[in-house]
N, C-alpha and C positions, 0 to 999 in steps of 0.2 A: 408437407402433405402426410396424413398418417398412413401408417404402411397398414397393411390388412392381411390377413394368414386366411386363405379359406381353402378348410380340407376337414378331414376329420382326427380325433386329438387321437386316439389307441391306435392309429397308423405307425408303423416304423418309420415309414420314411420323413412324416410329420416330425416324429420326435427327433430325427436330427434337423430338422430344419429349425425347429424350437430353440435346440441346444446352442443350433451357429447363431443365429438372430442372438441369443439371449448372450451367451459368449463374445460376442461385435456389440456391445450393450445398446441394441435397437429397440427400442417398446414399438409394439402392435399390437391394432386385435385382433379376435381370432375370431371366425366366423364357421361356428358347427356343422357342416353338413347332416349333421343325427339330429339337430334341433330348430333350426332355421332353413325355411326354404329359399333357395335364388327365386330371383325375378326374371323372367322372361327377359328383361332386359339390361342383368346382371349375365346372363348365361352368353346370350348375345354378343354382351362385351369382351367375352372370352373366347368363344370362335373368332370373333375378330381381330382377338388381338394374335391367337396362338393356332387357328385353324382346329384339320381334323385331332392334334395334338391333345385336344380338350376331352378325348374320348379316351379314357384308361382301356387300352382293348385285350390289355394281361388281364384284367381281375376279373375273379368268377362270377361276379354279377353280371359284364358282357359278354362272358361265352358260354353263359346261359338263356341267351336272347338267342330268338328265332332269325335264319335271316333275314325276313322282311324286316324286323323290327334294326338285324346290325343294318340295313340297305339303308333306311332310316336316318339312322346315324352317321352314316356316309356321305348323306347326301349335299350336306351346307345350307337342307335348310331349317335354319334355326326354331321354327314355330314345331312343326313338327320335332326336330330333335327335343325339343325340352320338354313337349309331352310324355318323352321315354324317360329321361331323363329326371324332370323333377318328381316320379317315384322312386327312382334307383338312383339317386346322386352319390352313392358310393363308385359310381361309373368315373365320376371325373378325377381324372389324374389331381394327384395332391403333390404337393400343394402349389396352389396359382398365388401369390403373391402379388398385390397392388400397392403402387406409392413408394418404391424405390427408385435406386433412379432409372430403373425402364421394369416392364413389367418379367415373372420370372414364373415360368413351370418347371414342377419336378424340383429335386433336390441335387444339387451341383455345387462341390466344396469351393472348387477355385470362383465360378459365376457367384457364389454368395459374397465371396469376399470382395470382389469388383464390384457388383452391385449395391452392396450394405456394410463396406468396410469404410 
């Protein structure tokens, strides 16, 4: 299964996740959040797989939302969350990682190397 990177690349946390993948010699691609949109049912697939988790609720782009709009994103339900969402997708935690051998949020040195080692 190919593995898939979706985050945005000028992220730091991205760029260590690059450097371990690329250092574990794993090829993936990578999927821009600055130039490609999710699918309502790419987004979906991520609450699902990883819950409220999918909501970066550090970065300034969430804690410049109103509450109604965090309540929103609280709520699990996905139709509405991805309307907030697929304007602002620097919202989602980076990077989600698909097609290892289980799926992976965020960047964790020892979880990369179990995962993709």
């Amino acid at each position: 299964m190919t593995i898939t990177v979706y985050g945005i690349k000028n992220c730091n946390t991205m760029k260590k996740a690059f450097d371990k993948l690329n250092a574990l010699g794993k090829a993936y691609e990578f999927f821009d959040y600055k130039k490609q949109l999710l699918t309502l049912d790419e987004f979906g697939e991520f609450v699902t797989l990883f819950g409220d988790k999918v909501i970066n609720k550090q970065g300034l782009t969430y804690r410049k939302l109103d509450d109604d709009a965090k309540a929103v994103l609280g709520s699990g339900d996905v139709s509405a969350m991805y309307e907030i969402v697929k304007t602002n997708q620097s919202m989602i935690k980076r990077p989600i990682i698909l097609g290892g051998a289980k799926p992976v949020i965020g960047f964790d040195d020892v979880e990369y190397e179990q995962v993709f080692g």
